[in-house]
C-alpha positions in Angstrom: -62.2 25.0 175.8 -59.4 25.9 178.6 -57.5 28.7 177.0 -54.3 30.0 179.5 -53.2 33.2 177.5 -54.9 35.5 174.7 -53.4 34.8 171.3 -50.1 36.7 170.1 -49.0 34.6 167.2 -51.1 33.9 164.0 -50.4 30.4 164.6 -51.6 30.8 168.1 -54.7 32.4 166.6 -55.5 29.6 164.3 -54.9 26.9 166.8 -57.3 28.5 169.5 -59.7 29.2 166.5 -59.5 25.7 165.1 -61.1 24.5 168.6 -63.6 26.9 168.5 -64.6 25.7 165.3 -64.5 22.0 166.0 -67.0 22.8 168.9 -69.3 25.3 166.6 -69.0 22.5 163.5 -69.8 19.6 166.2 -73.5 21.6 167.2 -74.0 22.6 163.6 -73.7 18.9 162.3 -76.2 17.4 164.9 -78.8 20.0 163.5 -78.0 19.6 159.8 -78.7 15.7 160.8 -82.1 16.5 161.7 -82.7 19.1 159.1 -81.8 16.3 156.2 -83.9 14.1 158.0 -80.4 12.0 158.5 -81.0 10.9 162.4 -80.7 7.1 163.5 -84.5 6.9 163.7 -83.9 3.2 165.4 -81.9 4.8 168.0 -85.8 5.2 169.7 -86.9 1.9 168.3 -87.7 -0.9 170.2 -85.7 -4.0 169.8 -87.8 -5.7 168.6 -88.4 -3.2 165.5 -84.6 -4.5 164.9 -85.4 -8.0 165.4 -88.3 -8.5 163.3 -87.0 -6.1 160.5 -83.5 -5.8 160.3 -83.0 -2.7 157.5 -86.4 -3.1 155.9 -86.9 0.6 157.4 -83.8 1.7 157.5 -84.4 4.9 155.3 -87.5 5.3 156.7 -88.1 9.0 158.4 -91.0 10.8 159.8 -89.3 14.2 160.4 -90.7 17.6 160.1 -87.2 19.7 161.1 -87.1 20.8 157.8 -90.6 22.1 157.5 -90.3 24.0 160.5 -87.0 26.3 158.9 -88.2 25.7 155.1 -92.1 27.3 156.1 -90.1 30.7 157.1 -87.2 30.9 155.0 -89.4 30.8 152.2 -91.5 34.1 153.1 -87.9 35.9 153.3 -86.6 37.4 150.1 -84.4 40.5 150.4 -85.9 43.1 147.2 -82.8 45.6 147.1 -81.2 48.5 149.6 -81.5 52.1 150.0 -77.9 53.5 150.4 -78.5 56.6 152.1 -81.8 59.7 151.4 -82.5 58.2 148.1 -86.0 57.0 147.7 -85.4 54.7 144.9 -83.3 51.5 145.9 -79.9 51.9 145.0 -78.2 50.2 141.5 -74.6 49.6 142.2 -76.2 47.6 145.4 -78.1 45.6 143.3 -75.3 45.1 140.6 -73.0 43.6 143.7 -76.3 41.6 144.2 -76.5 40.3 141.5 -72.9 39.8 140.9 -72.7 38.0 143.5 -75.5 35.2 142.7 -77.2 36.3 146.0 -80.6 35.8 144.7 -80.1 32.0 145.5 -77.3 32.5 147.6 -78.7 34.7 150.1 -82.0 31.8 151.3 -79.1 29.1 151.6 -77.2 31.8 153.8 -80.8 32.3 155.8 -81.4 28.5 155.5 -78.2 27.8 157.7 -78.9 30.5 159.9 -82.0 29.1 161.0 -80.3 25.4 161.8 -76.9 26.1 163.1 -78.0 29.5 164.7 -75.9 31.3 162.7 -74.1 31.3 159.2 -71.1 34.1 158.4 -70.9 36.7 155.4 -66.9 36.8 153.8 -66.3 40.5 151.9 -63.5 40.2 149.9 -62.1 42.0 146.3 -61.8 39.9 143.5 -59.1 39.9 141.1 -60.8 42.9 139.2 -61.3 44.5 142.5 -64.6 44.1 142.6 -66.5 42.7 146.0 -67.2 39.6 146.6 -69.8 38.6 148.8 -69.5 34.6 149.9 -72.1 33.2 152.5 -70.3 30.5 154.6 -71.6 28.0 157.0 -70.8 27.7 160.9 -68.9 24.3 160.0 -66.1 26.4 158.1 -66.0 29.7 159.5 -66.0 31.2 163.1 -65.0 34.6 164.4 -63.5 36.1 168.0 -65.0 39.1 169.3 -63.5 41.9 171.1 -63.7 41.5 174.7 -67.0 43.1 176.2 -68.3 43.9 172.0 -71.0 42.0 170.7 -70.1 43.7 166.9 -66.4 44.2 166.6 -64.1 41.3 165.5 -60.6 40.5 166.8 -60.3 37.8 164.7 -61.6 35.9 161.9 -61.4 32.4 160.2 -62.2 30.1 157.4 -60.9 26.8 157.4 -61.8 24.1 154.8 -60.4 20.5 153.0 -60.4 19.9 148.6 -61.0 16.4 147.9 -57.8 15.4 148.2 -57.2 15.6 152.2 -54.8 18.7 152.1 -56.6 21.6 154.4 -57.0 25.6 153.7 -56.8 27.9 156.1 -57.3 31.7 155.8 -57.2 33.9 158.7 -58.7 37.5 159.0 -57.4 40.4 161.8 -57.9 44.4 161.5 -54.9 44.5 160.2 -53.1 41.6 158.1 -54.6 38.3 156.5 -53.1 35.0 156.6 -53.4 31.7 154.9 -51.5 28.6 155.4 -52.1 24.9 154.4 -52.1 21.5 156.2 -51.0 18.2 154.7 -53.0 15.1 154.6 -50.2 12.9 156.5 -50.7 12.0 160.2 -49.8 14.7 162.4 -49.9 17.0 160.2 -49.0 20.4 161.6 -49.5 23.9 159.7 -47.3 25.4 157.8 -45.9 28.8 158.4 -48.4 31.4 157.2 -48.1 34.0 154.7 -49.3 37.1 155.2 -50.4 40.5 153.2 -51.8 43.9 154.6 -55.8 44.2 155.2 -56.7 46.9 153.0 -60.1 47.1 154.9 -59.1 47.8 158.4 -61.4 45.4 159.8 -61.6 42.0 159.9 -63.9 41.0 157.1 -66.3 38.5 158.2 -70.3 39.4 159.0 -71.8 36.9 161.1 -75.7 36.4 160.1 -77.2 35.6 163.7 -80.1 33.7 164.0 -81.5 35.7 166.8 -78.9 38.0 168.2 -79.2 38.3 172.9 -77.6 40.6 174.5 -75.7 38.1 176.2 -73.1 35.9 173.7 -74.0 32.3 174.2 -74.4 29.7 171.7 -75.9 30.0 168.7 -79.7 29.3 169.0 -81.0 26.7 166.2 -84.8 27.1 165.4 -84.5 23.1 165.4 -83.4 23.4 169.1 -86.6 22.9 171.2 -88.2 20.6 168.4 -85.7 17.6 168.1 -86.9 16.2 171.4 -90.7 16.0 170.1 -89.0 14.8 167.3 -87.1 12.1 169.0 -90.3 11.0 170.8 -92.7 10.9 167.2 -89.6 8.9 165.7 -90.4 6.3 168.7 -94.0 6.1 168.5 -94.2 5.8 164.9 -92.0 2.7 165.3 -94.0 1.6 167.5 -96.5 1.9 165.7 -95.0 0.0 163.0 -93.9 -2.8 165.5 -98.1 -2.7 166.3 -99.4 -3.2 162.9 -97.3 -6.6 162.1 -98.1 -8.4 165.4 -101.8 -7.1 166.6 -103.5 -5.1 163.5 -105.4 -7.9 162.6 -107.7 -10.2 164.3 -105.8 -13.3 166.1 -108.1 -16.1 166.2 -107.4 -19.0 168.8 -108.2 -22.5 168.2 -108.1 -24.7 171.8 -108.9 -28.3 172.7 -107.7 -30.4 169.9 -104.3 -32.3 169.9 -101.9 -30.5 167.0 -100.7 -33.0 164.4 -97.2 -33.4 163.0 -95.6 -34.1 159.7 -92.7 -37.3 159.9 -90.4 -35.0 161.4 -92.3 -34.0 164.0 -93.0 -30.8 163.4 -96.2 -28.9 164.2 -99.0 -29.1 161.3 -101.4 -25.8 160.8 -104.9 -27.6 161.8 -106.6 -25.7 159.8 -106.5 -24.3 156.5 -108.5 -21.0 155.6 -109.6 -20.2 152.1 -112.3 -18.7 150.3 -114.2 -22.4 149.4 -113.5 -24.3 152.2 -115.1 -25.1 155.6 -113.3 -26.1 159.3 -114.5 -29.6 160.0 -113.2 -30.9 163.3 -114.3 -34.3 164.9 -113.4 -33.1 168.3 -116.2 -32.2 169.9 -114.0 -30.7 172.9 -112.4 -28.0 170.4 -113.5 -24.4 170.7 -113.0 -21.2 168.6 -111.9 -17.9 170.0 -110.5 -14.4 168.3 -108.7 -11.9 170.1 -110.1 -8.2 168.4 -107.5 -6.2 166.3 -105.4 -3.6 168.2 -106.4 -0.1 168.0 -103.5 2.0 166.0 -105.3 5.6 166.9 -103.7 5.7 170.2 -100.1 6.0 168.2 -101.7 8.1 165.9 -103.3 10.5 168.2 -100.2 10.9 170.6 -98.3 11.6 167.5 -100.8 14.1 166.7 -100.4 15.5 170.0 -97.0 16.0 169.6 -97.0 17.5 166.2 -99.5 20.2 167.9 -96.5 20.5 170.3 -94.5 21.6 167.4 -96.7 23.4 166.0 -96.9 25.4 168.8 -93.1 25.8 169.4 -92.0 26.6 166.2 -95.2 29.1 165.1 -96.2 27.0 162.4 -99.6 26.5 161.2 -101.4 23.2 162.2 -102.3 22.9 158.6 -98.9 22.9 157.7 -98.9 19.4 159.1 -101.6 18.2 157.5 -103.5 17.9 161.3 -107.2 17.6 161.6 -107.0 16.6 157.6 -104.7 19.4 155.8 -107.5 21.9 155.7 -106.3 25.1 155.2 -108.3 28.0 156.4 -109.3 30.9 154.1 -110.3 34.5 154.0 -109.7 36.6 157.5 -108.9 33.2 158.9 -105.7 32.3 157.1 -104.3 35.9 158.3 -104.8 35.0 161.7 -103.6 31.2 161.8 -100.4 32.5 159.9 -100.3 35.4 162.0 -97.7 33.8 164.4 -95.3 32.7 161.4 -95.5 35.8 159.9 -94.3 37.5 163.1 -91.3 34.8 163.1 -90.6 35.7 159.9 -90.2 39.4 160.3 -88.4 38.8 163.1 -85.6 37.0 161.6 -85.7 39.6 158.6 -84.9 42.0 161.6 -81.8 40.0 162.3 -80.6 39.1 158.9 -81.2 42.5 157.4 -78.3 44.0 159.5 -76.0 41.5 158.6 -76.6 41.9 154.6 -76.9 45.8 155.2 -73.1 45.6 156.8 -71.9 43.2 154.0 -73.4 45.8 151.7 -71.1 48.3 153.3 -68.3 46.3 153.2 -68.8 45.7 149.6 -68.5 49.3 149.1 -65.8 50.0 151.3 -63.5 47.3 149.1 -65.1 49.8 145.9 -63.5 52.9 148.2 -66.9 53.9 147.9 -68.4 57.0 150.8 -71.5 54.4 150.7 -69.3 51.9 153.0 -70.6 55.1 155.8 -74.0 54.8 154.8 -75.3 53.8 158.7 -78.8 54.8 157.4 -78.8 51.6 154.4 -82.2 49.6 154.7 -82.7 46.1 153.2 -86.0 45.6 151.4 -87.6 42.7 151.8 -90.6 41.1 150.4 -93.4 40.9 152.1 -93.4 37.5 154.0 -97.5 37.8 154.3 -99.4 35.5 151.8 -102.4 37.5 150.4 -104.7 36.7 147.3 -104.3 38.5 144.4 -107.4 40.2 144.3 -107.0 41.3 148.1 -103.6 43.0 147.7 -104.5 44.8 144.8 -107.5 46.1 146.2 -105.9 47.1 149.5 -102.9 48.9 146.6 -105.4 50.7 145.5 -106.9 52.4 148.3 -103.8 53.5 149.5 -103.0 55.1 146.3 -106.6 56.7 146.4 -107.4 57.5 150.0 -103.7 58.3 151.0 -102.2 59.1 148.4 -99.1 56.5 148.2 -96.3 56.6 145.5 -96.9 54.8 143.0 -93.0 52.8 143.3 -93.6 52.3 147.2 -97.0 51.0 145.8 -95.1 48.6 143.3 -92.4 47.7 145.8 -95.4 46.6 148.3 -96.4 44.2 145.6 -93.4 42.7 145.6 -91.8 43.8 142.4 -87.7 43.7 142.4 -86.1 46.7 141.8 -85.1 46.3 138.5 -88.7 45.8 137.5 -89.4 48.7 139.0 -86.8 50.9 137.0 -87.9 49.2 133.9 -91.5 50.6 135.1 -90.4 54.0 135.7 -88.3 53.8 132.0 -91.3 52.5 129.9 -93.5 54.9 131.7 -91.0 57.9 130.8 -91.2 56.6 126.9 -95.0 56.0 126.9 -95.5 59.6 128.1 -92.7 61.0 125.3 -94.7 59.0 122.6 -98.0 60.3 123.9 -96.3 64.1 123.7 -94.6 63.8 120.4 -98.3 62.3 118.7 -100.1 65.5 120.3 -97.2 68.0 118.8 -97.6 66.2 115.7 -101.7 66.3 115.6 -101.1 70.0 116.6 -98.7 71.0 114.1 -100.7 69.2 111.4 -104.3 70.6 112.5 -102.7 74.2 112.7 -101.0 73.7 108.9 -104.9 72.5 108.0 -106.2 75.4 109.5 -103.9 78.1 108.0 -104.5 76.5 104.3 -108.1 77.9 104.4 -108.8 80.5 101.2 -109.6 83.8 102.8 -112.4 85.0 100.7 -112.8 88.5 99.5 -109.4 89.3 100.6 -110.4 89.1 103.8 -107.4 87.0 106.3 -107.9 84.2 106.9 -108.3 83.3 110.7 -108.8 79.9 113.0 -112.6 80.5 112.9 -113.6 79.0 109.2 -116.6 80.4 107.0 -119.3 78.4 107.0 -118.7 77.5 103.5 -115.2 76.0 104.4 -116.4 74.1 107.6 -117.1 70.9 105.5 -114.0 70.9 103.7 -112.2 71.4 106.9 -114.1 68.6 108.7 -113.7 66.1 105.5 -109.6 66.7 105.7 -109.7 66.3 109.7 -111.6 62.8 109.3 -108.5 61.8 106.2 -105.9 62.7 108.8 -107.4 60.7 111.2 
């Protein structure tokens, strides 16, 4: 997009971002195609697929864009954040969290990511004050950056239509916020926007890059290098389908006879084949032939090729796709084929973790909370490696015996959420005050049992008990217990 002059107005600035946008939304769309498995799969279809079929597969997909983001989106789960030197992940982080709905929200903000290359994170105060934090997609939302910064904003905007054709527009600088609206008529044109101060000092927007470069260019979509293998498997599998109505079967050839016709004229079948009947022909010049049956494993193994392709590509496991039968490998082996998707996965946990740690900060900047400074804040994330049960505990333990490991680093390796942790560390506080207060009771009671014992003679009585009171003793123990 040609742009002649840097922005001074906000109506300059939400012009020039609306075309951003409308090029950002235009990528993002062609991916989300793919990813619902929504692409014109007769585009690559041979006419006569059209001919023979018309819209008999019109739904029809064979698409595997959304295994290739769902297989590592679903090995990312953000646990909590450490604000700060605190060992213990920190509450009010986990009460915006959870305020927020970000449990769910947060995979559909790492889901978008993945296909449009990048999805955006909107801090704002509530009515209450407290912070909201909104995941937004790259068809709605779209930033400017500084000139020669990769981090700081000049600008910021979400843009967005209610069912009723009238469009929203909100836009974000350092130091003001505007929104405006635009009618549903033809030509439509903005209106003036109103404006209030920015209370945050920066423009509010966190954008969640898929894989951040050094060098801005386009978003990068995981579904990027695969929709051309895509493409070509769409083809051959209609193919394929074209194959199996004309030449799956046997085609038998009957030559040398004179075909009959009905009154009309038209062409009568010769023969007629049925379980209980026989071909009797008088012509003694006809002959029987039979082309074989075509061969359908050369689609299927150049589709398998592909999918290896993919597979390849994208770092997913070939028994993710169900090649050479679905078998999934186990033990030692199942660690090294998902090794690759793994890596992928902590990879993009790299990525996104800054952009949720900065929304954290945000969050408690709108708060006026000192934690919106906390540079040092760490995201905790599950661990994306699938492990049996009986392997992860066992490899627990011998960290806790051989190196002596925490017991809550030891839980939060397991995967257990913060607030299952703190409900640990509360019931094992209570269990260890009931424990204390049974032993002061069975202490105070066995010392009142002991200083009850008649001192004979005159003699005092001390914790050593005559022989003679030793069964009596014992027998009032064993009632107690």
């Amino acid at each position: 997009m040609a742009v002649t002059a840097k922005p001074e107005t906000p109506l300059d600035w939400i012009n020039y971002l609306e075309g951003k946008l409308a090029e950002q939304s235009g990528r993002a769309q062609k991916y989300y195609t793919y990813y619902d498995s929504r692409e014109r799969v007769l585009a690559y279809a041979q006419e006569k697929f059209r001919e023979e079929f018309g819209g008999l597969f019109h739904e029809w997909r064979d698409n595997f864009c959304s295994l290739i983001v769902d297989s590592t989106s679903e090995r990312m789960s953000v646990r909590g954040f450490r604000m700060g030197d605190a060992p213990d992940a920190d509450r009010d982080a986990q009460e915006i969290w959870q305020r927020n709905f970000l449990d769910a929200d947060s995979n559909a903000a790492h889901i978008a990511a993945m296909v449009a290359g990048v999805s955006y994170l909107i801090v704002w105060a509530d009515e209450n004050h407290e912070p909201i934090i909104s995941p937004e997609t790259a068809e709605e939302v779209i930033v400017q950056y500084k000139p020669g910064s990769r981090r700081e904003l000049l600008a910021g905007m979400k843009k967005y239509r209610d069912d009723w054709g009238t469009e929203y527009c909100t836009l974000w600088t350092p130091t003001h916020v505007f929104t405006t609206t635009k009618g549903n008529e033809p030509h439509a044109k903005w209106e003036m926007p109103e404006y209030t101060e920015n209370p945050l000092g920066v423009v509010p927007i966190v954008p969640m890059l898929n894989r951040a470069r050094l060098r801005r260019r386009e978003p990068y979509s995981d579904l990027h290098p695969i929709i051309p293998l895509q493409n070509a498997i769409t083809k051959i599998a209609a193919d394929a389908i074209v194959a199996s109505e004309f030449a799956a079967y046997p085609q038998r050839v009957l030559a040398g006879i004179e075909i009959p016709e009905d009154a009309d004229g038209n062409p009568i079948a010769p023969v007629n084949a049925a379980v209980d009947r026989m071909f009797l022909l008088e012509d003694t010049d006809a002959r029987w032939g039979q082309f074989e049956a075509a061969d359908l494993s050369n689609y299927v193994n150049l589709i398998n090729m592909l999918v290896q392709h993919i597979s390849t590509i994208s770092r997913v496991p070939p028994h993710y796709f169900l090649i050479n039968g679905g078998q999934a490998p186990s033990g030692e082996s199942i660690q090294s084929a998902e090794a690759g998707l793994v890596a992928k996965a902590r990879e993009r946990m790299l990525h996104f973790g800054e952009a949720w740690e900065s929304a954290i900060r945000l969050a408690f900047a709108v708060k006026g909370d000192p934690r919106a400074d906390a540079w040092d804040a760490e995201t905790i994330w599950d661990d994306p490696e699938y492990r049996s049960e009986g392997v992860r505990v066992d490899a627990l333990v011998k960290l806790r015996q051989g190196l002596g490991v925490p017991a809550q680093q030891l839980w939060e390796d397991y995967g257990y959420t913060p607030s299952q942790i703190q409900r640990f560390e509360q019931m094992i506080k209570e269990e260890r005050e009931d424990m204390l207060e049974q032993q002061r009771a069975l202490a105070a009671v066995t010392g009142a049992i002991g200083g009850s014992a008649p001192a004979g003679n005159g003699t005092k009585a001390t914790d050593k008990q005559a022989p003679g009171n030793s069964g009596n003793v014992a027998r009032q123990n064993n009632e107690i217990k």
